[in-house]
ZAVEX-513643 format. One record per residue (C-alpha): residue number from 1; residue in three letters; x, y, z. Coordinates in nm, 2 decimals, always signed. Example, Ala and Ser with C-alpha at 12.3 -4.5 7.8 and 13.67 -1.06 7.14 Angstrom:
<sites>
k 1	r ALA	xx +1.23	yy -0.45	zz +0.78
k 2	r SER	xx +1.37	yy -0.11	zz +0.71
</sites>
This chain:
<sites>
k 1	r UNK	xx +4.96	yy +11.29	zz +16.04
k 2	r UNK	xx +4.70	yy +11.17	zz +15.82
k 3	r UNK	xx +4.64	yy +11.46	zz +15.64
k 4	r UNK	xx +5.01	yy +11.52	zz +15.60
k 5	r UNK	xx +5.02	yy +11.19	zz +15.41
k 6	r UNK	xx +4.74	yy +11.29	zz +15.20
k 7	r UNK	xx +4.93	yy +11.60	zz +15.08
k 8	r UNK	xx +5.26	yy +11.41	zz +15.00
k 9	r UNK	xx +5.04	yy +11.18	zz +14.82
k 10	r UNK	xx +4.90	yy +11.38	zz +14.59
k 11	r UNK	xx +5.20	yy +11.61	zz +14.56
k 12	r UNK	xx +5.37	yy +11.33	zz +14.38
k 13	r UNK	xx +5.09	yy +11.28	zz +14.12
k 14	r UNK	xx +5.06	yy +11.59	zz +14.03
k 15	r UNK	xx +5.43	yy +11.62	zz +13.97
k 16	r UNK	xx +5.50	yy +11.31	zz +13.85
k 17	r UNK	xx +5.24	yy +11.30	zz +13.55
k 18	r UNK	xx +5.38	yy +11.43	zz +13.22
k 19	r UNK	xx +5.15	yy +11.58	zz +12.95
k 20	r UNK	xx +5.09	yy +11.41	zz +12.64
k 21	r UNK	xx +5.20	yy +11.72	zz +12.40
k 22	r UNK	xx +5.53	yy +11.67	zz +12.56
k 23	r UNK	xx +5.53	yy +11.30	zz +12.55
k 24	r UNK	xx +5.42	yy +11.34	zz +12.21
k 25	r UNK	xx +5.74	yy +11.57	zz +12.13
k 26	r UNK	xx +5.96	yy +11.37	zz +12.29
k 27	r UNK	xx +5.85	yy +11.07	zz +12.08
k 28	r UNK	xx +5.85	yy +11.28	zz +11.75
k 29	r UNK	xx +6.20	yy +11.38	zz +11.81
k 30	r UNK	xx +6.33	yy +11.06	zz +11.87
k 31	r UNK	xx +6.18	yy +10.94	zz +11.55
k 32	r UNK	xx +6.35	yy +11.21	zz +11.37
k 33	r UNK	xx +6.72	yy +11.14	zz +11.51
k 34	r UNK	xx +6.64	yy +10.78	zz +11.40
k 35	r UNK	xx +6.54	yy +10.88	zz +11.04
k 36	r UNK	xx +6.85	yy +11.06	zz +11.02
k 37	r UNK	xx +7.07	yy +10.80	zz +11.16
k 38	r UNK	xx +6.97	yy +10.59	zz +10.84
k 39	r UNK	xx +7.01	yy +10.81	zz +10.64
k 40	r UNK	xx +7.36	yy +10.90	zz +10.75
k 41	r UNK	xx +7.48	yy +10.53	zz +10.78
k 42	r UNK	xx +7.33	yy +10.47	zz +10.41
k 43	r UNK	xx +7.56	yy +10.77	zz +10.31
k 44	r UNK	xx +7.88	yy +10.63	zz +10.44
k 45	r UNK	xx +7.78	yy +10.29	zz +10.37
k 46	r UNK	xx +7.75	yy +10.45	zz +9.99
k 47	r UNK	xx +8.07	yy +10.64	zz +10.01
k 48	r UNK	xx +8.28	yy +10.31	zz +10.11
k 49	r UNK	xx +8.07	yy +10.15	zz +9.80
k 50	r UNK	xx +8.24	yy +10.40	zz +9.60
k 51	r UNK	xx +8.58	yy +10.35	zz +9.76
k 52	r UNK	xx +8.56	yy +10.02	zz +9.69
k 53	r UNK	xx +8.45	yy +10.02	zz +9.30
k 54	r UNK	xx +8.70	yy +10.28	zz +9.23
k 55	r UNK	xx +9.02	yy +10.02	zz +9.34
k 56	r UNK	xx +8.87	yy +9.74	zz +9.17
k 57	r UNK	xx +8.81	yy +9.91	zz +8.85
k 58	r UNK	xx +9.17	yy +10.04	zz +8.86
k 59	r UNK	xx +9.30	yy +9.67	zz +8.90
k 60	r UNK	xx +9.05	yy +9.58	zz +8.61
k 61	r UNK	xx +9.23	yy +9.83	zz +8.41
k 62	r UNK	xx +9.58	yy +9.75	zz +8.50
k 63	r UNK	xx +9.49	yy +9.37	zz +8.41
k 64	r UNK	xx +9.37	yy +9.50	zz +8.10
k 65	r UNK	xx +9.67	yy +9.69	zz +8.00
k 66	r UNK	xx +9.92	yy +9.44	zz +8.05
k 67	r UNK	xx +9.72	yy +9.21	zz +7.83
k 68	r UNK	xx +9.72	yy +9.45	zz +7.56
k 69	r UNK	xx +10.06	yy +9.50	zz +7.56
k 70	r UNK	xx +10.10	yy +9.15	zz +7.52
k 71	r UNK	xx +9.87	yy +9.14	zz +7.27
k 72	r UNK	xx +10.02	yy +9.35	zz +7.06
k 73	r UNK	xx +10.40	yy +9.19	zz +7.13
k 74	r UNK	xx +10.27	yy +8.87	zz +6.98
k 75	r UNK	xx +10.06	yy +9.03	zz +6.66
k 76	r UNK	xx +10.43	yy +9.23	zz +6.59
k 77	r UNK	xx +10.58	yy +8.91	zz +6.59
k 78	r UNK	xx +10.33	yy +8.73	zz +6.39
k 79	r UNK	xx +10.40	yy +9.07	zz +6.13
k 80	r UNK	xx +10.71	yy +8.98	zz +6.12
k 81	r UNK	xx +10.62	yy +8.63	zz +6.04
k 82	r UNK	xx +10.40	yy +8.73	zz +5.78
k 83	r UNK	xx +10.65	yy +8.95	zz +5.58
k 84	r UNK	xx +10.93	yy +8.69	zz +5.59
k 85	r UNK	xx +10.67	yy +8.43	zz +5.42
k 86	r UNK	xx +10.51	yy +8.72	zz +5.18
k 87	r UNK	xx +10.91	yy +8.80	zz +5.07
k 88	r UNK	xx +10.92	yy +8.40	zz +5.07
k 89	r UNK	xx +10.62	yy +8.35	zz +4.84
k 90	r UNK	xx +10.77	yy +8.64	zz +4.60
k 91	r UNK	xx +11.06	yy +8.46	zz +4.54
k 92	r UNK	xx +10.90	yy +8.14	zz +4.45
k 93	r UNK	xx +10.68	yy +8.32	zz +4.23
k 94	r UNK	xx +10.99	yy +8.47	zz +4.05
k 95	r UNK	xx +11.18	yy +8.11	zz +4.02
k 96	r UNK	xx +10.83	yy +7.96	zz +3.92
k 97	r UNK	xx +10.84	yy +8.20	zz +3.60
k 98	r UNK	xx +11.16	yy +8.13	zz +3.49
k 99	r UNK	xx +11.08	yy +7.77	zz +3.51
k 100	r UNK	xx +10.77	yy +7.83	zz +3.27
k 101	r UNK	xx +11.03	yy +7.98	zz +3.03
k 102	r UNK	xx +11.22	yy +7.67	zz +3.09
k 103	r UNK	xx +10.99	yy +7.45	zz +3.00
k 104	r UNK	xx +10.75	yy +7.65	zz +2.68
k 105	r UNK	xx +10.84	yy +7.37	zz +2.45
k 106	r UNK	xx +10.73	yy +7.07	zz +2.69
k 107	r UNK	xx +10.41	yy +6.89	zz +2.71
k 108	r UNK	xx +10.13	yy +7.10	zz +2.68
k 109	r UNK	xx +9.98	yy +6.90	zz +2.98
k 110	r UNK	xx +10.26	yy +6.91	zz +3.20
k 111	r UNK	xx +10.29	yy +7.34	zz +3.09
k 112	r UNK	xx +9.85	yy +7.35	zz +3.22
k 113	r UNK	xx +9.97	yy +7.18	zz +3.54
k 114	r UNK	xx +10.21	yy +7.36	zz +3.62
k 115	r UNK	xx +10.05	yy +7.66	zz +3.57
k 116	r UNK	xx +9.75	yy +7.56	zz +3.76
k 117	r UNK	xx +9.96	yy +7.55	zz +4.02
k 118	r UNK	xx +10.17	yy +7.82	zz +3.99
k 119	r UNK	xx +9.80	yy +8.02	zz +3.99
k 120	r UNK	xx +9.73	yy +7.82	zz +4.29
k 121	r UNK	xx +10.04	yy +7.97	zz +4.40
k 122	r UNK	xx +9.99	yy +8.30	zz +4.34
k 123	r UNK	xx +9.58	yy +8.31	zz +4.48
k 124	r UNK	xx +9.74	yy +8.14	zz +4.83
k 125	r UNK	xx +10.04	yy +8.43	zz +4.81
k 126	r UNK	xx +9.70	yy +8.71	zz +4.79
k 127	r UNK	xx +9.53	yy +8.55	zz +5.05
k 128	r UNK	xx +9.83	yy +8.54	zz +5.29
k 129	r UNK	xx +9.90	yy +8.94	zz +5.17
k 130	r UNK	xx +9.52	yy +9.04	zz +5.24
k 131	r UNK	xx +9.55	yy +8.88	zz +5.58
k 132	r UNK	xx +9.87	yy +9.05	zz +5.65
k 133	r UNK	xx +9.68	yy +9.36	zz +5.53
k 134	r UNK	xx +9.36	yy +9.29	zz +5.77
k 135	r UNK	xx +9.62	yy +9.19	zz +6.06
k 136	r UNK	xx +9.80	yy +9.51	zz +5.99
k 137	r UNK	xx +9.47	yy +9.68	zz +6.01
k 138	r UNK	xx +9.41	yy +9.53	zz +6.34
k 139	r UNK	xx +9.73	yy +9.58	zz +6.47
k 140	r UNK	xx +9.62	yy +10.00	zz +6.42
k 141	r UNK	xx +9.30	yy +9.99	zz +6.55
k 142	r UNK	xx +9.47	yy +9.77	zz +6.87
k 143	r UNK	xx +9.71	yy +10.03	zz +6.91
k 144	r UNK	xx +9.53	yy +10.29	zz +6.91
k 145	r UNK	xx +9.30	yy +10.17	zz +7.18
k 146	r UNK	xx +9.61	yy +10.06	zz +7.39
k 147	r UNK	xx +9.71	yy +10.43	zz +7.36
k 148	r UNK	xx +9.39	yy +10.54	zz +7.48
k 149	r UNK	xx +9.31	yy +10.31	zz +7.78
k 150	r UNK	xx +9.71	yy +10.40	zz +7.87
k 151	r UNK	xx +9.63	yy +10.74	zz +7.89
k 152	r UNK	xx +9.34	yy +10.71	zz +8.08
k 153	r UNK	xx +9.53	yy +10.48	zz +8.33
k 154	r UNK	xx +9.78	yy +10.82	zz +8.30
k 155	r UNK	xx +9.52	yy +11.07	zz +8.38
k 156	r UNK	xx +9.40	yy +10.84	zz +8.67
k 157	r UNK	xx +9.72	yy +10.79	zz +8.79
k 158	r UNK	xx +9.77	yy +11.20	zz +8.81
k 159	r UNK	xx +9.49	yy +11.25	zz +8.95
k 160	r UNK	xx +9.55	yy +11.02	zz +9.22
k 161	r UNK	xx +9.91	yy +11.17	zz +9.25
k 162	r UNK	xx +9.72	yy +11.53	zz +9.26
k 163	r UNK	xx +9.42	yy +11.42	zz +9.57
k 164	r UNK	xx +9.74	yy +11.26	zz +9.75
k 165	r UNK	xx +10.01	yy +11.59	zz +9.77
k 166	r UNK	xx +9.67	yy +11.73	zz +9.87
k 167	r UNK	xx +9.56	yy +11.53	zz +10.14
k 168	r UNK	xx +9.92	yy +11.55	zz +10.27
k 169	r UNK	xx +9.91	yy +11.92	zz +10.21
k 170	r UNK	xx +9.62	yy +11.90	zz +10.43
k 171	r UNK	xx +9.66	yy +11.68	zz +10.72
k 172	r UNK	xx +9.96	yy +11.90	zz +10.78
k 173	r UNK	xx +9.74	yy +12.24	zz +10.77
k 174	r UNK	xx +9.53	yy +12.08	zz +11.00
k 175	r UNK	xx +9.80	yy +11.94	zz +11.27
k 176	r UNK	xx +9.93	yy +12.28	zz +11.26
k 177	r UNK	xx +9.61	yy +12.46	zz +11.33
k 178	r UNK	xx +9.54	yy +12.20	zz +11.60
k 179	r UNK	xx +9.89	yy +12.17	zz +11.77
k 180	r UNK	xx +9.80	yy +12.32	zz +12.09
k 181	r UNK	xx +9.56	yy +12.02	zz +12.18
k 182	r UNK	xx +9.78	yy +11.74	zz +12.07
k 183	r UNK	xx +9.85	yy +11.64	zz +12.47
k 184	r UNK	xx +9.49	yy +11.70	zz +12.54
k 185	r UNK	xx +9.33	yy +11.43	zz +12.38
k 186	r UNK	xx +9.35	yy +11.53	zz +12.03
k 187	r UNK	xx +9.53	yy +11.33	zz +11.76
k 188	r UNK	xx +9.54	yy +11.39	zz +11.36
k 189	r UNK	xx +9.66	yy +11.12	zz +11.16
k 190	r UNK	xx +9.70	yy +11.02	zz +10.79
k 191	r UNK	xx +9.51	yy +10.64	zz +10.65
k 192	r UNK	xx +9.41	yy +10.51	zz +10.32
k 193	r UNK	xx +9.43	yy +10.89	zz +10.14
k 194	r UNK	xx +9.18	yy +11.02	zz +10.44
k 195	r UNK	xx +9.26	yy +11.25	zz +10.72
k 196	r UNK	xx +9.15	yy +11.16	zz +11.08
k 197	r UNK	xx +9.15	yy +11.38	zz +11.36
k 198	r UNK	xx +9.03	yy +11.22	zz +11.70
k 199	r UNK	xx +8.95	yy +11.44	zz +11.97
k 200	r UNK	xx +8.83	yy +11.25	zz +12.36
k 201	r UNK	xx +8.53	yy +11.27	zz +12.48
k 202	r UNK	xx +8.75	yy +11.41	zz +12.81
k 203	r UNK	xx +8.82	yy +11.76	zz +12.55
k 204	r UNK	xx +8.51	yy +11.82	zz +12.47
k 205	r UNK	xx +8.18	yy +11.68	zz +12.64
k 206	r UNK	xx +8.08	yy +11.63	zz +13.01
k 207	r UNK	xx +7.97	yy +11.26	zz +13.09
k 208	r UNK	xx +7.66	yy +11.18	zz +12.93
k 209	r UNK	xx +7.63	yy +11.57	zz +12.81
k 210	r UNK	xx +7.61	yy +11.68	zz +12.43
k 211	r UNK	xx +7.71	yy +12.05	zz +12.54
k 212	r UNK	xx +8.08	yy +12.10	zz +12.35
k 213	r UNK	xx +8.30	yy +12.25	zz +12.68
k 214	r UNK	xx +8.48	yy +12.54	zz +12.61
k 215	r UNK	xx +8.81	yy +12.45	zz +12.51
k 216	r UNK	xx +8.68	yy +12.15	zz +12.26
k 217	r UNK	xx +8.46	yy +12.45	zz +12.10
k 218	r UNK	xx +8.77	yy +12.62	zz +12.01
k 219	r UNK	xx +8.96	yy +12.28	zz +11.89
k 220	r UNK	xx +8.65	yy +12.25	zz +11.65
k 221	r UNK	xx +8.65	yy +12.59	zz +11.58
k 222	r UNK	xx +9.01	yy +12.59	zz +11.47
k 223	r UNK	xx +8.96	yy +12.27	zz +11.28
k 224	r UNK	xx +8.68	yy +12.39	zz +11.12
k 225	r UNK	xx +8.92	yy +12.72	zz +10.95
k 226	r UNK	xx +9.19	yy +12.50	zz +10.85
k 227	r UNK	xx +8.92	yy +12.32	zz +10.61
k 228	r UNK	xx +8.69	yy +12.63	zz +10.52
k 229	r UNK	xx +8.70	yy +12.73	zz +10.15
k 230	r UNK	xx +8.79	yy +12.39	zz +10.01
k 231	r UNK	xx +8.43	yy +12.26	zz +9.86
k 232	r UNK	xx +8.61	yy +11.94	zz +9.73
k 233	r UNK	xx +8.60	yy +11.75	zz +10.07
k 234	r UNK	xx +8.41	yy +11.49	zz +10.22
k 235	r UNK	xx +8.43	yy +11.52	zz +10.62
k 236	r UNK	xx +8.25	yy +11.28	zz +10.82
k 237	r UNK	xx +8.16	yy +11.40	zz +11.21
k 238	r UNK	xx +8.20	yy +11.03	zz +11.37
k 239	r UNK	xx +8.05	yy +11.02	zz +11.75
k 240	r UNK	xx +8.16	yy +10.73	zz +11.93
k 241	r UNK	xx +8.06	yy +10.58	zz +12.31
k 242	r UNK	xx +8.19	yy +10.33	zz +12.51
k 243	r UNK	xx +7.96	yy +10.01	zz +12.61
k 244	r UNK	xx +7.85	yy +10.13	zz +12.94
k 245	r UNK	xx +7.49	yy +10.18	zz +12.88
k 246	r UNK	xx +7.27	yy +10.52	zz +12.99
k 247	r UNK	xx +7.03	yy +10.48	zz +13.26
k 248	r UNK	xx +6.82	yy +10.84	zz +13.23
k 249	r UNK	xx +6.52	yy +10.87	zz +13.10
k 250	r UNK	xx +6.52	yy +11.16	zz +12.94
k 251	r UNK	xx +6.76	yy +11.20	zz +12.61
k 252	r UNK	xx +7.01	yy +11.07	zz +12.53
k 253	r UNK	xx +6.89	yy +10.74	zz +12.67
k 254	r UNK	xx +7.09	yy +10.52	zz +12.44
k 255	r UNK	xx +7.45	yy +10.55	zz +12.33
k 256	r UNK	xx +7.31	yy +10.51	zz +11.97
k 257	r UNK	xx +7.13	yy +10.81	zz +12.05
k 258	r UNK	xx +7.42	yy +11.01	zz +12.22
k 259	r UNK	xx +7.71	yy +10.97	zz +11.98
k 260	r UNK	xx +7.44	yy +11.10	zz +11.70
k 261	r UNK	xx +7.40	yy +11.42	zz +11.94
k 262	r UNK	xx +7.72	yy +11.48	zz +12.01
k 263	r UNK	xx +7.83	yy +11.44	zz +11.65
k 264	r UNK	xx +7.55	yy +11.67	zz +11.51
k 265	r UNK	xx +7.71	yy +11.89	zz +11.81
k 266	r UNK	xx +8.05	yy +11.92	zz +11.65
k 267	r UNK	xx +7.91	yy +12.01	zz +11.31
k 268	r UNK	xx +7.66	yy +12.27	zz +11.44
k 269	r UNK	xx +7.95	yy +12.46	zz +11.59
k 270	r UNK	xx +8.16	yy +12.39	zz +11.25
k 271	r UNK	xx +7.88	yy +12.56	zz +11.04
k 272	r UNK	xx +7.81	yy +12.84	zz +11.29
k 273	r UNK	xx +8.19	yy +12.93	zz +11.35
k 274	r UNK	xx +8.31	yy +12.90	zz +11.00
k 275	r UNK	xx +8.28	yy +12.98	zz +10.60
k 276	r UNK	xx +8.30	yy +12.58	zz +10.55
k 277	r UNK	xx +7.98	yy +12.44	zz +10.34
k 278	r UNK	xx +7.72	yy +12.22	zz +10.53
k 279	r UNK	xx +7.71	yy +12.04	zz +10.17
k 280	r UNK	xx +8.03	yy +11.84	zz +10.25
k 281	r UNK	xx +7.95	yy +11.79	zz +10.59
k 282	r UNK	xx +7.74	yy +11.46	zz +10.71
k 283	r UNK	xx +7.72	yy +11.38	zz +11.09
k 284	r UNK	xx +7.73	yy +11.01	zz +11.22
k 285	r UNK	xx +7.69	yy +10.80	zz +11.51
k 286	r UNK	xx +7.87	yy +10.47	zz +11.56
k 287	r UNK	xx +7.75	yy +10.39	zz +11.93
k 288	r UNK	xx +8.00	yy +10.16	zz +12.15
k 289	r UNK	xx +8.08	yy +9.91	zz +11.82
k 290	r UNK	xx +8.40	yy +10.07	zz +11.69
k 291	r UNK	xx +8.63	yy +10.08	zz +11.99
k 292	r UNK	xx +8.99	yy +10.20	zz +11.94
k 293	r UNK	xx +9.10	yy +10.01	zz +12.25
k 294	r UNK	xx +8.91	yy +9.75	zz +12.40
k 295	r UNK	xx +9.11	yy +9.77	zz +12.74
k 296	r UNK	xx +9.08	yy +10.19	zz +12.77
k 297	r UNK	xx +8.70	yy +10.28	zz +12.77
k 298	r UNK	xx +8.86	yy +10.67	zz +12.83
k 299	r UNK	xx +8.96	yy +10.66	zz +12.43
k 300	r UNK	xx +8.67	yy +10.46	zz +12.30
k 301	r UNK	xx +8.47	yy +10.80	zz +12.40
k 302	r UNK	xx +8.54	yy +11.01	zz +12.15
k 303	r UNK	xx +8.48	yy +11.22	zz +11.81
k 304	r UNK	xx +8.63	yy +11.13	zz +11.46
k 305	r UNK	xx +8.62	yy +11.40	zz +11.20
k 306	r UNK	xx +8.75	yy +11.19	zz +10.88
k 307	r UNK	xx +8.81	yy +11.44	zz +10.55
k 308	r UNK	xx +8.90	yy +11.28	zz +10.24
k 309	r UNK	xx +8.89	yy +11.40	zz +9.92
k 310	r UNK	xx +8.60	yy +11.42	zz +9.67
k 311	r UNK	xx +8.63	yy +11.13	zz +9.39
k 312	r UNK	xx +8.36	yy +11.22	zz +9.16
k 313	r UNK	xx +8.64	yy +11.30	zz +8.92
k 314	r UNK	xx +8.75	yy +10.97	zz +8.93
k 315	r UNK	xx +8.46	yy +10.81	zz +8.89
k 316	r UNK	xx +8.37	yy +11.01	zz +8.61
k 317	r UNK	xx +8.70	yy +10.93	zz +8.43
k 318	r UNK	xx +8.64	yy +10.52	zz +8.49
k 319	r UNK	xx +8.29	yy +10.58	zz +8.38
k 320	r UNK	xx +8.42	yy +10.72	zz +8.04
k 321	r UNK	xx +8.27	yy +11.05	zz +8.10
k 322	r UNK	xx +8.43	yy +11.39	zz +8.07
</sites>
């Protein structure tokens, strides 16, 4: 009996020890996940930066617009203004000089006063004809940027007409390529000019697993040929948990660490299944803090793929650069 507890003994410290290379990898790779985690939440975090900027720029704009147009309203009226006091002044000027032949054979004092003034007359009547002249000048070079910053707002405004029939053109590719799953889990919906297709954990992982199941490869697969070809897209590979926390101690041992797998899943077997271009691809975990439903832990678990459309031609046109 004695001997037999000797040999379980040391049966379980053999087995139970792990080498150092291996705790070593183990530690390396989780190290690397988490450099990547950063660098994928700095991404996004830069992306909605951008998002951001570009709608407050086009208020700027829009503000700036309307005040011009004002601006200009109020110099053509003071034009207006201007010319009726110019016309004004040439008539007095005209009366004033058949006064002077009125009055030739009156005092020579009261003919210098007069003429002082009528001089005085005629130097206010310039000055009032080379402001009208400057104001005129103004009113052109005012114009002329009004026309420019309103076809800028035009060209934005296109543009933005343009990435819009495109995203719709888009979502509804995709929710016909992805039909067949729409009752299992799957749903593709349209929000703030991005596409967002949700797919359960329940379609495509095991608990706890990062393996994609059969039949959530194929959604991916399928989702990743509606979108191949089209360089001009920014998708996003969301993974997502509920708060239940992992108790194993190998990985994944944090849900941090399982919605990054399980996202870097999805666009592994995007890439390896399709023609679309890792370059617009960027794979993110958001752990258990964005639920969808507080109440239903089953939808919280889950994948978001969210596509929108590249705005580095906007951005370049609010810049001022072609």
């Amino acid at each position: 009996m004695r001997f037999y507890f000797i040999f379980l003994l040391l049966t379980f410290l053999i087995f139970s020890c792990v080498p150092a290379k291996k705790y070593n990898d183990l530690v390396e790779k989780e190290k690397t996940c988490a450099d990547e985690l950063a660098k994928f939440k700095t991404k996004a975090l830069d992306n909605e930066a951008k998002a951001a900027t570009l709608e407050t720029r086009l208020e700027v704009l829009s503000r700036e617009v309307n005040a011009l147009k004002k601006d200009t309203s109020e110099m053509g009226h003071q034009f207006r203004s201007l010319q009726t006091a110019y016309a004004k002044a040439t008539r007095i000027s005209e009366t004033l000089e058949r006064e002077i032949d009125k009055i030739k054979n009156r005092d020579a004092r009261e003919l210098a006063r007069m003429q002082s003034d009528l001089e005085a007359k005629i130097i206010e009547t310039q000055r009032k004809e080379d402001a009208l002249i400057a104001l005129e000048r103004e009113l052109k070079e005012k114009q002329k940027l009004l026309e420019d910053r309103e076809a800028r707002v035009k060209e934005l405004e296109e543009i933005i007409a343009r990435k819009d029939v495109a995203v719709k053109q888009l979502k509804e590719k995709v929710a016909r390529a992805l039909r067949g799953f729409t009752d299992k889990g799957l749903s593709v919906e349209e929000r703030d000019g991005k596409i967002y297709v949700s797919l359960e954990a329940k379609l495509l992982f095991a608990s706890g697993s990062t393996v994609v199941e059969a039949e959530g490869r194929q959604a991916i697969i399928q989702l990743a040929k509606a979108i191949e070809g089209d360089d001009e897209l920014e998708i996003i590979v969301e993974g997502h948990t509920d708060t239940d926390p992992l108790t194993s101690r190998n990985h994944p041992r944090s849900n941090w660490e399982l919605s990054v797998l399980r996202a870097t899943a999805v666009v592994q077997i995007m890439t390896d299944n399709s023609a679309i271009s890792p370059t617009i691809l960027m794979a993110a975990g958001r752990s258990e803090y964005h639920p969808v439903d507080p109440l239903d832990k089953a939808k919280n678990r889950r994948i978001e793929v969210i596509i929108a459309p590249n705005l580095d031609e906007l951005f370049k046109i609010i810049s001022g650069k072609e």
